[in-house]
Structures are given as structure tokens and as C-alpha cells.
C-alpha positions in Angstrom: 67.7 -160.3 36.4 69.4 -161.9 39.3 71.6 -159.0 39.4 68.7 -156.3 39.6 67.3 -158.6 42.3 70.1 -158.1 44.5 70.7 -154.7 43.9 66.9 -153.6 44.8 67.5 -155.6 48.8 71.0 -154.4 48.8 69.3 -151.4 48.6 66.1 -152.4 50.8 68.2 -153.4 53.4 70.0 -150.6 53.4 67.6 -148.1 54.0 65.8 -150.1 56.7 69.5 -149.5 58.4 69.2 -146.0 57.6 66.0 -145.5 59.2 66.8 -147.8 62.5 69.9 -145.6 62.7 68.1 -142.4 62.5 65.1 -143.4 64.9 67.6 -144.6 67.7 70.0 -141.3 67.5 66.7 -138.9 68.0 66.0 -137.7 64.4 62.1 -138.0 64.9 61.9 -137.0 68.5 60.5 -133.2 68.2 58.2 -132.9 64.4 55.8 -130.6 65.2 58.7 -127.8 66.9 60.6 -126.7 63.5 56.8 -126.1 61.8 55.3 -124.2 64.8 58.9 -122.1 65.4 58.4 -119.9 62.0 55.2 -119.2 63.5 56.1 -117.9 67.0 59.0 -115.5 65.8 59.2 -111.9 66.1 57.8 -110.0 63.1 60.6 -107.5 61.7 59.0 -104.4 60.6 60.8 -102.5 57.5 61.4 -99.0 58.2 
């Protein structure tokens, strides 16, 4: 039980530092550019 315990913060802890790391190196700056792009590209016709 005590084992489990650890593991699940070990684990908690872990992804908080995941996230921090992500937020701070610009991961989340730009979401709503990759969903609009697909949007605004040229439409290639099939000949």
C-alpha cells in the first residue's frame, strides 16, 4: 500500500514537472493556428 502511495506522487509530481517544463519552453503559446491552418490551404484539384 505504501508502495502504491509513492508510486502514484512519484508519478504526480512528475507530470506537474512535465507540464511546468512544457508551459515555460512555449508548447501552448499558438492553439488555435495548427486547427485554423488545414482550413486556409490551397485546395488541390485532381485532374
Amino acid at each position: 500500500m505504501y508502495l502504491m502511495i509513492f508510486l502514484s506522487l512519484l508519478m504526480a509530481i512528475g507530470f506537474l514537472l512535465a507540464f511546468i517544463w512544457f508551459v515555460r519552453s512555449g508548447q501552448q503559446d499558438d492553439l488555435i493556428t495548427p486547427g485554423m491552418r488545414i482550413l486556409n490551404e490551397d485546395k488541390k484539384t485532381i485532374n
